[in-house]
C-alpha positions as CSV (number, residue, x, y, z in Angstrom):
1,X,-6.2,18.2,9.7
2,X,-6.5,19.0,6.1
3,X,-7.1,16.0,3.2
4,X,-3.9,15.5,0.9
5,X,-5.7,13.0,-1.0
6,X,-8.9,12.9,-3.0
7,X,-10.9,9.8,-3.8
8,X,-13.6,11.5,-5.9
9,X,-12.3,9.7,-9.3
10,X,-11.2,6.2,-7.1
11,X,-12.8,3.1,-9.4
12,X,-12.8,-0.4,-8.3
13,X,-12.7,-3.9,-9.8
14,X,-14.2,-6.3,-7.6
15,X,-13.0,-9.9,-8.4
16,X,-10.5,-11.4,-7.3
17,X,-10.7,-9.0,-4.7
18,X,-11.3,-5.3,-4.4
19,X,-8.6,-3.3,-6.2
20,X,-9.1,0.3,-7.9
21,X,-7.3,3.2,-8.8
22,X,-7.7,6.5,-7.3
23,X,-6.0,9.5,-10.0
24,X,-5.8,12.1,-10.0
25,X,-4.8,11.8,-5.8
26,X,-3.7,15.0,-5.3
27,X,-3.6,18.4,-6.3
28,X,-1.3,19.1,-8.9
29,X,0.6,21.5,-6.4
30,X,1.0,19.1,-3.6
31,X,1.9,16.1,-5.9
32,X,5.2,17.8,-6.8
33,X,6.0,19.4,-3.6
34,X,5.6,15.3,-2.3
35,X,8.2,14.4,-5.9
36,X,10.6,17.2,-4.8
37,X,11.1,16.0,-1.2
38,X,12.0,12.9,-2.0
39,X,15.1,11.9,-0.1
40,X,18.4,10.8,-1.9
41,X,18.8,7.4,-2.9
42,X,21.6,6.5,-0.4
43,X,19.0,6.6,2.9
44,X,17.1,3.5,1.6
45,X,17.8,0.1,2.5
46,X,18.0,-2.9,0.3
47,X,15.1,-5.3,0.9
48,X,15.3,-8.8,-1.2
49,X,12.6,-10.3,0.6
50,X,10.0,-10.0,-2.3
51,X,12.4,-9.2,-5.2
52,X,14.6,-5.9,-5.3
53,X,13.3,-3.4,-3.6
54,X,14.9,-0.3,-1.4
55,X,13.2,1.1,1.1
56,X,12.7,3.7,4.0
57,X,10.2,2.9,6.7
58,X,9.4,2.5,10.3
59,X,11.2,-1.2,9.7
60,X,13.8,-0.8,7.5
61,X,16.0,1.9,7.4
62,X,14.1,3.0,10.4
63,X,16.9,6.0,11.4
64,X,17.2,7.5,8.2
65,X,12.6,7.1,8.5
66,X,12.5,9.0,11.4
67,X,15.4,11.9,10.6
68,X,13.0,12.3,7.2
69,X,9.8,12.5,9.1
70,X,10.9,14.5,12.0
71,X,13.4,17.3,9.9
72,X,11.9,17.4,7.0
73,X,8.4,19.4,7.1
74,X,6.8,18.1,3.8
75,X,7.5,14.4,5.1
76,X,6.2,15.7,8.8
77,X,3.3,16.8,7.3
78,X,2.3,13.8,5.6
79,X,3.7,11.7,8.8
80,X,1.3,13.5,10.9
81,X,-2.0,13.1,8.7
82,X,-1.1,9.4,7.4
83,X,-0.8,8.6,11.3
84,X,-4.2,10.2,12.3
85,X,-7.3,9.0,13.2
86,X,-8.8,10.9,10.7
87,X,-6.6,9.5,7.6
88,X,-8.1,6.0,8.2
89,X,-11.8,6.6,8.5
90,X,-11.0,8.9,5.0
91,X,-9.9,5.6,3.5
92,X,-12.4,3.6,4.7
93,X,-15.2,6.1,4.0
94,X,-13.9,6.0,0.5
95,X,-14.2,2.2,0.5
96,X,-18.2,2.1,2.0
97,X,-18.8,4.2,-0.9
98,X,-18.2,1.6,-3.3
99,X,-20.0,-1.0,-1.3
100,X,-16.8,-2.3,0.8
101,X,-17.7,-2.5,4.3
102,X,-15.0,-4.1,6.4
103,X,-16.9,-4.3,9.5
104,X,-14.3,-2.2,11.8
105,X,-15.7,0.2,14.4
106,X,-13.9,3.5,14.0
107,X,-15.2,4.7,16.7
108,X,-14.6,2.6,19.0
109,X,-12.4,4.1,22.5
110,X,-9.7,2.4,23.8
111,X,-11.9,1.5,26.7
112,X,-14.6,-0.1,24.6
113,X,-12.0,-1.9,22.9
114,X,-11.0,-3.7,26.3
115,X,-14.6,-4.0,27.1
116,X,-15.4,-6.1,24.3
117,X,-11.9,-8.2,24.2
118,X,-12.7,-8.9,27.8
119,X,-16.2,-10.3,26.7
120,X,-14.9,-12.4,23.6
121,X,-13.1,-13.8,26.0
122,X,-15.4,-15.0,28.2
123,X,-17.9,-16.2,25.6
124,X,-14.5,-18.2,23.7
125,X,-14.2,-16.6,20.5
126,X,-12.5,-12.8,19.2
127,X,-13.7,-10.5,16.7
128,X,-11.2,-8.9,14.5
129,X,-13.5,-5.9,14.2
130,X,-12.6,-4.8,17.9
131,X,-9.0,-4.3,17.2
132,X,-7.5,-0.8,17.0
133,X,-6.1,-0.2,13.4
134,X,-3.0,2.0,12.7
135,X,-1.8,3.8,10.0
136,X,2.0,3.4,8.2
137,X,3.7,4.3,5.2
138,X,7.1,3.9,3.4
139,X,9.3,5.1,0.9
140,X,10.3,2.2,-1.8
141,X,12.2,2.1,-5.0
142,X,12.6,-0.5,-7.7
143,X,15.2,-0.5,-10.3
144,X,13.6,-0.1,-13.5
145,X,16.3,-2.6,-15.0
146,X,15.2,-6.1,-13.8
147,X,13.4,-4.9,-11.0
148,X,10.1,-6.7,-9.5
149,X,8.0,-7.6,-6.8
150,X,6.9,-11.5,-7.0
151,X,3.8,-12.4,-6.4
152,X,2.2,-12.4,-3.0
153,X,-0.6,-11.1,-1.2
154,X,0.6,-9.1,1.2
155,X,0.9,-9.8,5.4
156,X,-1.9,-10.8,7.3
157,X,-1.9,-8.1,9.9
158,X,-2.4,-5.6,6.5
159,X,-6.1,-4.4,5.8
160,X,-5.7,-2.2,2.9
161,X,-2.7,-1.1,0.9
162,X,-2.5,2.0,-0.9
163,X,0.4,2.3,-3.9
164,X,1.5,5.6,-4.6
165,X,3.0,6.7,-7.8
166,X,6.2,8.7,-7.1
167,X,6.8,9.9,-10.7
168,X,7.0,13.3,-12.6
169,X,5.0,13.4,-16.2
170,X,7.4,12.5,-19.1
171,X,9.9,10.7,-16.5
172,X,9.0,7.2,-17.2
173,X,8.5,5.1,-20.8
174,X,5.1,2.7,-20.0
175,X,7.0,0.1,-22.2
176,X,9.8,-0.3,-19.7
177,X,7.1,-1.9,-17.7
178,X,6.0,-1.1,-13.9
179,X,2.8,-2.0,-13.5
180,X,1.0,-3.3,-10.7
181,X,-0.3,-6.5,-12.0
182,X,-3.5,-8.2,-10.4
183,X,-2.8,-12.2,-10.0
184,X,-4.6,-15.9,-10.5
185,X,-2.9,-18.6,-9.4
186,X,-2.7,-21.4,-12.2
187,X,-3.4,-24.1,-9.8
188,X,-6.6,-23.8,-7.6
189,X,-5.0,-25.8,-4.6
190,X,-3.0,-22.4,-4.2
191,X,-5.7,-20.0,-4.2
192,X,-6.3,-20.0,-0.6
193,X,-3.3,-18.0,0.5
194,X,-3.7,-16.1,3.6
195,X,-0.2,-16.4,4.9
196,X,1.1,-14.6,2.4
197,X,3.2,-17.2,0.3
198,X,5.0,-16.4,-2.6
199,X,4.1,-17.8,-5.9
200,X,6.5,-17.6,-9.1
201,X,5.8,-15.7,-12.1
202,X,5.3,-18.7,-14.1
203,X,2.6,-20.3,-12.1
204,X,0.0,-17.2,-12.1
205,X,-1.7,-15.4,-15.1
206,X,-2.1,-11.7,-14.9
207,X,-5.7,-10.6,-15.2
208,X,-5.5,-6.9,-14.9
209,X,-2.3,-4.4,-14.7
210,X,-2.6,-0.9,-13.4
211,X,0.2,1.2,-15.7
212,X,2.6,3.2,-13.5
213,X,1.6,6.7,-13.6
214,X,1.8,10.2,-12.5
215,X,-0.5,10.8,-9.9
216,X,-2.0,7.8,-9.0
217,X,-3.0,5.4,-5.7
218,X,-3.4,1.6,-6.5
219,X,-5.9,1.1,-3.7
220,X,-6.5,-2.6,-2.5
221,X,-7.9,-5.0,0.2
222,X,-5.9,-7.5,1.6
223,X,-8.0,-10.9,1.2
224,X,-7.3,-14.9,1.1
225,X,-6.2,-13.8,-2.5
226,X,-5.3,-10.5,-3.1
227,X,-2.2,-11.9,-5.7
228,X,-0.6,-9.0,-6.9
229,X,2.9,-8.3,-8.7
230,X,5.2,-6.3,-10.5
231,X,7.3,-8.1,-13.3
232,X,10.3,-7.6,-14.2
233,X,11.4,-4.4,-15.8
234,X,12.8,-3.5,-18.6
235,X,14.3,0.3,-18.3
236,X,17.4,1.5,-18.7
237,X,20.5,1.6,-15.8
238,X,19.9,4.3,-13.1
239,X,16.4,4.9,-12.9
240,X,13.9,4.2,-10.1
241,X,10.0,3.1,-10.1
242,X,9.7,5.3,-6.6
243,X,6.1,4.6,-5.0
244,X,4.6,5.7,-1.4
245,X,3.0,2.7,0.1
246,X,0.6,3.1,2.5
247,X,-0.8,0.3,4.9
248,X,-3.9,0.5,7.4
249,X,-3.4,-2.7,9.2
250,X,-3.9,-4.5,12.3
251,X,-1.7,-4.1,15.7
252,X,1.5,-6.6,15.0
């Protein structure tokens, strides 16, 4: 199956945690095929949860998901190669190359897998690195009036995150905000946060933002305290800061 993405220009930062930015992603031709596909506003579903969000996924909005990904042949396409085998251990190669290692066996058979659970077991302890990994990805949109994502650090059951930037060149001001913001809790009793607990604006400092741009992955690993935001916008009425999010994560 053919590569979509690139991650020949993918940079890291490496404290807090590993975060980088991967643009240009695609081809400049497959970018806007991806911008022209993008469904109508009225399949998404309103998600609160970590500000306002809307969203299409495999979770929420799950029927409108699947009519996208199964009808539409741009969004099969991209279904079909995000889902594969061959999708993650891209990703992950990408990460080894800038010294992230995250000790998972790719290759690794189904019946391996069981071999190995079976003798954790018997010797009383697990090894996250003989779990099978999948591959997901949904549609979201944030309001560029008011609209945010508190800070968090994302589920536990999430490896690494990918943010897509679902914008055309021109389309969106950088003053109105939109950035994905890397996070430092204020008060050290809160930096161990592996459950994923939200923490106001007010009581983290923002070390490092990542502009919203054309073109663009926000790659990251999900760690104790991968704190990461967007705050609060300030565009105009109407528009949308549209993003593909990718997770390779653990079986829930």
């Amino acid at each position: 199956m053919t590569s979509l993405f690139r991650f020949d220009q993918l940079r890291f930062r490496y404290q807090p945690f590993p975060i980088g930015l991967a643009r240009p992603l695609m081809e400049d031709s497959t970018y806007r095929t991806l911008l022209g596909a993008w469904p109508s506003s009225d399949r998404f579903e309103s998600l609160s949860k970590v500000g306002e969000k809307y969203t299409l996924s495999e979770k929420f909005g799950a029927r409108a998901y699947r009519d996208l990904v199964s009808t539409d042949p741009v969004w099969r396409e991209l279904h079909a190669w995000i889902k594969s085998d061959a999708f993650v251990r891209e990703v992950f190669g990408a990460l080894a190359d800038h010294h992230i290692d995250l000790g998972f066996d790719l290759d690794a058979t189904p019946s391996r897998l069981l071999l190995r659970r079976l003798s954790d077991a018997l010797r009383g302890g697990s090894r996250t690195t003989s779990l099978r990994l999948r591959s997901r990805f949904e549609l979201s949109m944030l309001p560029a009036k008011g609209g945010h994502v508190i800070p968090h650090t994302d589920g536990v059951q999430k490896i690494v995150t990918l943010v897509v930037s679902m914008v055309d060149e021109g389309e969106w001001d950088p003053a109105w905000g939109g950035g994905t913001d890397v996070n430092a809790t204020r008060d050290v009793r809160l930096s161990f946060n592996r459950r994923n607990e939200q923490i106001p604006f007010d009581r983290v400092d923002v070390l490092d933002t990542f502009p919203f741009e054309p073109n663009q992955a926000v790659v990251f690993v999900k760690t104790f305290n991968s704190l990461h935001s967007v705050r609060p916008m300030t565009g105009p009425a109407g528009r949308m800061r549209r993003t593909l999010t990718i997770n390779i994560e653990t079986p829930t």
